[in-house]
Rosetta silent file (secondary structure, phi, psi, omega in degrees, C-alpha in Angstrom):
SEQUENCE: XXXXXXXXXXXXXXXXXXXXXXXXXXXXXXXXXXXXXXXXXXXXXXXXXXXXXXXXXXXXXXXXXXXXXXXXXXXXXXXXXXXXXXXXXXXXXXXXXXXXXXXXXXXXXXXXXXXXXXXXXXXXXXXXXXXXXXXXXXXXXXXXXXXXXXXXXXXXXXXXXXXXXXXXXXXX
SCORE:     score description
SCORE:     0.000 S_00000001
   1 L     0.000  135.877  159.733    0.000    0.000    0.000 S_00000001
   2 L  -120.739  157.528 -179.558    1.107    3.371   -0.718 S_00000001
   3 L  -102.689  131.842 -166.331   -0.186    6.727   -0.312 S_00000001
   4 L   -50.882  143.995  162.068   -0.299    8.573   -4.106 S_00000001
   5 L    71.430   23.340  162.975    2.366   10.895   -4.389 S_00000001
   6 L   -97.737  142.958  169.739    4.744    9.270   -1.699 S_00000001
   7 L   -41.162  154.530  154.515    8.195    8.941   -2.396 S_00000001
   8 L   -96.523  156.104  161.693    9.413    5.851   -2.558 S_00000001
   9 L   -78.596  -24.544  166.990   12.270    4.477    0.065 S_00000001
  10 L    82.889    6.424  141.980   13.324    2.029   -1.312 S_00000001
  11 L   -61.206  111.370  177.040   12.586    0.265    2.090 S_00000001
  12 L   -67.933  158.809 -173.895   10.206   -2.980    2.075 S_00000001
  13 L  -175.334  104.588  162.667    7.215   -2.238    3.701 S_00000001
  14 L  -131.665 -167.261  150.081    4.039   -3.832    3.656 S_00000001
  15 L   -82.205   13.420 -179.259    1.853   -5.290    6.408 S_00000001
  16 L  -103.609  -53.428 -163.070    3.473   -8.941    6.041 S_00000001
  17 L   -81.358   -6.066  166.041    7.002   -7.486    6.895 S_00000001
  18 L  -144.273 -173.192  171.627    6.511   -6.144   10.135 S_00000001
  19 L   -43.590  175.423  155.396    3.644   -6.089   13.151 S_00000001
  20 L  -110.340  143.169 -166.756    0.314   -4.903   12.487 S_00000001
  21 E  -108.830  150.662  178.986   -1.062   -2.167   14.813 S_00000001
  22 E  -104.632  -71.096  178.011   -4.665   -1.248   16.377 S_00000001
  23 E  -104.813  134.576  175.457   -3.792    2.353   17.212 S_00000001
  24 E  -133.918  128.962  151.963   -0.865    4.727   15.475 S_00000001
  25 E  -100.339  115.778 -142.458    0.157    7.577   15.901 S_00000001
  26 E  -128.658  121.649  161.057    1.395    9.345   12.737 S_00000001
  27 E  -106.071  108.352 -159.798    3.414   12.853   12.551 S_00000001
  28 L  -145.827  149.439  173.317    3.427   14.040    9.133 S_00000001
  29 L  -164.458   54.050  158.729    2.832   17.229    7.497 S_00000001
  30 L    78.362   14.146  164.927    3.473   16.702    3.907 S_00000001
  31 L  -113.112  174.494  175.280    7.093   16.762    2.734 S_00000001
  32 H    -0.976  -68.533 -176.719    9.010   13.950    1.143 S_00000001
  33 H   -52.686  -53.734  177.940   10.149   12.430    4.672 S_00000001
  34 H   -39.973  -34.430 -131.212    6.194   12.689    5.835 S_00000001
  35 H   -95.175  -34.462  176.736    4.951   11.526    2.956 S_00000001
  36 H   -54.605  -52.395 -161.985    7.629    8.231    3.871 S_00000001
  37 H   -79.106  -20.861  154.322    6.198    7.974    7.024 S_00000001
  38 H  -102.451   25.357 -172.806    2.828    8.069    5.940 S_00000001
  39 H   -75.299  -67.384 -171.877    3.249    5.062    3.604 S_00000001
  40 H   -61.761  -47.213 -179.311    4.535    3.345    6.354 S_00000001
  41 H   -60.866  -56.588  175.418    1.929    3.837    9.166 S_00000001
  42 H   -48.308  -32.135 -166.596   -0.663    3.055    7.130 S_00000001
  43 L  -105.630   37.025  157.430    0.840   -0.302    6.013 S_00000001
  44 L  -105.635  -29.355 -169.810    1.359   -0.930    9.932 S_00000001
  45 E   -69.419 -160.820 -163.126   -2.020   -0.652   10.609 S_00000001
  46 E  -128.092  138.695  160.002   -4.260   -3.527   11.294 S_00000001
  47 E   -52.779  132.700 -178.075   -7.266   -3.618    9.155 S_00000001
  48 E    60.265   11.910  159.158  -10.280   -1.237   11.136 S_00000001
  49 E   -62.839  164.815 -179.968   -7.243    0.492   13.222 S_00000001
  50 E   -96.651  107.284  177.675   -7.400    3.696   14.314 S_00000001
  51 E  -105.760  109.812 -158.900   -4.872    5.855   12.866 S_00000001
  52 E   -85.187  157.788  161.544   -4.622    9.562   14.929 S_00000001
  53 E  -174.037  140.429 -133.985   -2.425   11.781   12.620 S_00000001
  54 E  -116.340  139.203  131.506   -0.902   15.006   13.907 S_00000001
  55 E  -115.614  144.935 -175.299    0.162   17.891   11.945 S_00000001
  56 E  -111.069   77.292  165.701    2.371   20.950   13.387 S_00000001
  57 E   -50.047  103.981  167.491    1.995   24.077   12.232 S_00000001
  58 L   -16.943  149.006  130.964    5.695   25.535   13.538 S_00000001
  59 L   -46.768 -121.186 -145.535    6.078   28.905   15.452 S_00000001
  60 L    21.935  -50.556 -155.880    7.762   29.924   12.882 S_00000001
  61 H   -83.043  -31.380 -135.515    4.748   30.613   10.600 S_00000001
  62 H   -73.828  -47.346 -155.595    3.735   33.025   13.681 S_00000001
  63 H   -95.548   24.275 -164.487    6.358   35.789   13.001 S_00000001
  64 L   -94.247   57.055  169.739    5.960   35.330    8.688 S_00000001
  65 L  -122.736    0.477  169.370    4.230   38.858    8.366 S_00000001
  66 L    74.626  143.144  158.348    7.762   40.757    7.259 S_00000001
  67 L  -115.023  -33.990 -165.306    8.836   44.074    8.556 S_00000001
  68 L  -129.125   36.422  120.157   10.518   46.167    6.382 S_00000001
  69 L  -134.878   23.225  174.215    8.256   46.062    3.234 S_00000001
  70 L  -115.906   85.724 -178.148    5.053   45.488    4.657 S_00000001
  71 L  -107.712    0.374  147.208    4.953   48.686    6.131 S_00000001
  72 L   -98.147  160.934 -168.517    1.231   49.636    6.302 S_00000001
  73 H   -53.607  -60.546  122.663   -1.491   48.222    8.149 S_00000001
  74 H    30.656 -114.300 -160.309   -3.277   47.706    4.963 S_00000001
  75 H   -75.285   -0.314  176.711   -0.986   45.195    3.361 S_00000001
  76 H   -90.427   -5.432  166.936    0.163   43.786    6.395 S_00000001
  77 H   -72.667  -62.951 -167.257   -3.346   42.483    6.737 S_00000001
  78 H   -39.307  -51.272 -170.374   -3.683   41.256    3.182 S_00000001
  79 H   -39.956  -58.207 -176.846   -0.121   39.606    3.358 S_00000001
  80 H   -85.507  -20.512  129.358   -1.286   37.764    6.229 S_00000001
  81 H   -21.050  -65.393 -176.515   -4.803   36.599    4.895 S_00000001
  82 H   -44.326  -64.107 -159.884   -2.969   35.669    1.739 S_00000001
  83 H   -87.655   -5.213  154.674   -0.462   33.362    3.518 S_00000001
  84 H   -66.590  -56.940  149.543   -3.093   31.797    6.444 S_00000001
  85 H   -31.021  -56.536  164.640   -5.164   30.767    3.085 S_00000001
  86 H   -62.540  -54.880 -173.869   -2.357   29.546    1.279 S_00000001
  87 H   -59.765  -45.200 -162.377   -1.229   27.597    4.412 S_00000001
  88 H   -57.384  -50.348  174.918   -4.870   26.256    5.253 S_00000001
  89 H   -59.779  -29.860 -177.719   -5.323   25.011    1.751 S_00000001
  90 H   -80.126  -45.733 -169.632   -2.069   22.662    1.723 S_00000001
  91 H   -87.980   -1.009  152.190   -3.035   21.024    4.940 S_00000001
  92 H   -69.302  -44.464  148.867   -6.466   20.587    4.138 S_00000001
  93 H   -24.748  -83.387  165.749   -4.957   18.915    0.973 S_00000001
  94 H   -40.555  -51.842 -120.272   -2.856   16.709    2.852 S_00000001
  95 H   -90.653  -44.240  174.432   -4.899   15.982    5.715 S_00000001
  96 H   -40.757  -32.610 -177.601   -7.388   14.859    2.323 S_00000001
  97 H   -68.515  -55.488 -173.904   -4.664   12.830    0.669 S_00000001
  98 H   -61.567  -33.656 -142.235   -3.956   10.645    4.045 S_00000001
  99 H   -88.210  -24.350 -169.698   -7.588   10.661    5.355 S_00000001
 100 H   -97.015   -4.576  167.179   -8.453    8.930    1.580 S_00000001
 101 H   -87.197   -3.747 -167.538   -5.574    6.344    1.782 S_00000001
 102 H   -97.933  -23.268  179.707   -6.517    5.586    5.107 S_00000001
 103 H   -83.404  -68.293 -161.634  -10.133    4.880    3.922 S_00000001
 104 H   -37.755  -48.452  178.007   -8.950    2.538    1.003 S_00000001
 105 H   -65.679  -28.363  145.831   -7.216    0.494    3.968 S_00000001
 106 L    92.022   20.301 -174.916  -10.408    0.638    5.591 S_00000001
 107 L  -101.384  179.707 -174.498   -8.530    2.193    8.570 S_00000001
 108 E   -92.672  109.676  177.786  -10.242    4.607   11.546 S_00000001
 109 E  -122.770  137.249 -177.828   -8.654    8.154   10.755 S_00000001
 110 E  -146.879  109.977 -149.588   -8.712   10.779   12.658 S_00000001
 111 E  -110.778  147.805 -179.101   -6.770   14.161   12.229 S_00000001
 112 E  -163.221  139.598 -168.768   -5.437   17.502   13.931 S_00000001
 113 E  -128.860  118.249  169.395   -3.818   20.514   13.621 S_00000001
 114 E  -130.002  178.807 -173.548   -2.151   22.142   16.310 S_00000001
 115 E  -116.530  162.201 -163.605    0.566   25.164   16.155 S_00000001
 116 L   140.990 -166.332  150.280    3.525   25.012   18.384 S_00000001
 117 L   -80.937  129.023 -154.622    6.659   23.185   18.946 S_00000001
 118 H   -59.744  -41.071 -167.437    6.495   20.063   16.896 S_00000001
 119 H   -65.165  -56.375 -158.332    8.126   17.448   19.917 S_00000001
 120 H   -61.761  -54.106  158.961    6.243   19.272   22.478 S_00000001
 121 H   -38.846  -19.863 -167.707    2.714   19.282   20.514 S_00000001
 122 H   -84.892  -45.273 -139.624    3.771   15.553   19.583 S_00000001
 123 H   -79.325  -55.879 -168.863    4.750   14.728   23.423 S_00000001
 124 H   -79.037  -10.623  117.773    0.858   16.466   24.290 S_00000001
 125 H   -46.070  -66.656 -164.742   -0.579   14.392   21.736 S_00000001
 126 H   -56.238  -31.985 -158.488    1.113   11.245   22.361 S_00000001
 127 L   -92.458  -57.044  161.174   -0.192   11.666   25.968 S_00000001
 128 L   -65.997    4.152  166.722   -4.163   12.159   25.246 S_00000001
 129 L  -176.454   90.672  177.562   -4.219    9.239   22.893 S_00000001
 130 L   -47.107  143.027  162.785   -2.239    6.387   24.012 S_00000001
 131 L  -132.696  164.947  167.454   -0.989    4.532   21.037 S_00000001
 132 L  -102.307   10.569  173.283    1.259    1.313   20.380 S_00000001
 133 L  -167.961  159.874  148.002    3.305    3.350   17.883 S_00000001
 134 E  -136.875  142.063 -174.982    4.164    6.710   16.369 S_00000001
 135 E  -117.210  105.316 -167.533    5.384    6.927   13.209 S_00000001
 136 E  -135.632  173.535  162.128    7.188    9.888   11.579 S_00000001
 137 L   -49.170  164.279  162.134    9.786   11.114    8.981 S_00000001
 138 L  -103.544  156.736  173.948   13.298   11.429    8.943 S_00000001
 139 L   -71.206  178.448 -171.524   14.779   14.831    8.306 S_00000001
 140 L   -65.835 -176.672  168.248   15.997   16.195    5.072 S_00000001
 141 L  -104.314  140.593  178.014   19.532   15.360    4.266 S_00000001
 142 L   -31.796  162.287  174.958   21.816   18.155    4.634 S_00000001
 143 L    83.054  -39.253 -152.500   21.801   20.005    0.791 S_00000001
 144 L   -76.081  136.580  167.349   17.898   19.150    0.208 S_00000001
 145 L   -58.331  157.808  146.972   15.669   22.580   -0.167 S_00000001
 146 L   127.656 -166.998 -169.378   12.834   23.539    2.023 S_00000001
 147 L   -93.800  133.259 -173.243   11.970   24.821    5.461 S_00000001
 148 L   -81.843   69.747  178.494   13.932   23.957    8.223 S_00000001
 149 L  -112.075  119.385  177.534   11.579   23.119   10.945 S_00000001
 150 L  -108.254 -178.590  171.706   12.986   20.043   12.663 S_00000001
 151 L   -99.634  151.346 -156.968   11.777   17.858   15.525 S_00000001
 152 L  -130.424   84.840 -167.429   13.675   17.204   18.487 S_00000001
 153 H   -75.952  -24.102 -171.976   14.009   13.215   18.465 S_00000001
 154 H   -76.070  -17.371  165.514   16.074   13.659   21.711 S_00000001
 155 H   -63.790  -58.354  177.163   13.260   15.321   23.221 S_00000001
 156 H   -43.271  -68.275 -151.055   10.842   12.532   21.575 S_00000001
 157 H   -49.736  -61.675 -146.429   13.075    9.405   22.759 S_00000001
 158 H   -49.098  -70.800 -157.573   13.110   11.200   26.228 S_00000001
 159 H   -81.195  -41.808  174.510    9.487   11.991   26.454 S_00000001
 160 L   -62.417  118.130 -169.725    7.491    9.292   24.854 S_00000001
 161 L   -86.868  -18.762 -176.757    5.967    6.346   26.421 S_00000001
 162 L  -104.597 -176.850  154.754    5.218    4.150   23.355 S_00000001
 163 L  -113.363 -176.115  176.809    7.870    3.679   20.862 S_00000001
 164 E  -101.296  138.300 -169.431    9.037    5.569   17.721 S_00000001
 165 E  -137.204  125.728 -163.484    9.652    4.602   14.509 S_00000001
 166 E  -127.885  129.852 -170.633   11.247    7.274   12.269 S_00000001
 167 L   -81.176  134.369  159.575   10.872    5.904    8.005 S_00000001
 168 L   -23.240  158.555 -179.278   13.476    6.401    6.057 S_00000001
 169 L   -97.124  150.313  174.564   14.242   10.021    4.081 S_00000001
 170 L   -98.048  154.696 -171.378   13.108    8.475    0.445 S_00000001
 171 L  -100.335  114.956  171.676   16.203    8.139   -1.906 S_00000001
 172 L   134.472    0.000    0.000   16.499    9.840   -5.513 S_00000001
């Protein structure tokens, strides 16, 4: 099983190669690594599991309103309309992409969006809905474009009561 438009890993992975799971927790929020990890959770679950899956908007996006050429009220409203629209629409996309491979599998899905620090929101998750796994990406590889919002696995390993499983960065 795959979810359309995930990389591949080049990691086997079905539900014959490793356990199958009743409850997962999945942290994903749409790049490459995510998209690995939500390949993988899904082909962990257990037919009719419940699969919770957490997205993290960053602090980061908090301070993305500019300073020094959005200098009226005016456009610093549009600016920030614009990109709270733009943001809304990709993770309603995603959260659409997973929530329909998660149907095909016939799995229990259930989705959230909080804003925050991704370990700590994960940790505060993890904690309200016990699971027997969570399953997330690996970071980019040094070189790779995009936004640098990482996770704090030493915070995770630390903090977490279940374990962690972090899929492969896909290769190529």
């Amino acid at each position: 099983m795959t979810v359309q438009g995930a990389p591949a890993t080049g990691v086997p992975c079905s539900p014959r190669s490793f356990m199958s799971y009743r409850t997962l927790l999945l942290a994903s929020h749409g790049t490459p690594g995510a998209r690995a990890a939500e390949a993988l959770a899904i082909d962990l679950c257990a037919p009719g599991a419940k699969l919770h899956h957490l997205l993290v908007v960053p602090d980061l996006w908090r301070g993305m309103m500019g300073d020094d050429w959005l200098n009226n009220v005016r456009t610093r409203i549009a600016f920030g309309n614009y990109l709270e629209t733009e943001l809304s629409r990709e993770i309603d996309e995603h959260l659409d992409r997973v929530s329909r491979a998660a149907a095909a599998r016939g799995l229990i899905y259930r989705a959230e969006v909080r804003q925050g620090d991704p370990a700590t929101c994960l940790l505060a998750f993890a904690r309200e809905r016990p699971c027997e796994l969570v399953v997330m990406g690996a970071p980019r590889p040094k070189g790779t474009e995009g936004l640098r919002s990482r996770m704090s696995l030493e915070t995770l390993v630390r903090g977490l009561t279940m374990p962690l499983l972090v899929a492969p960065y896909p290769r190529g």
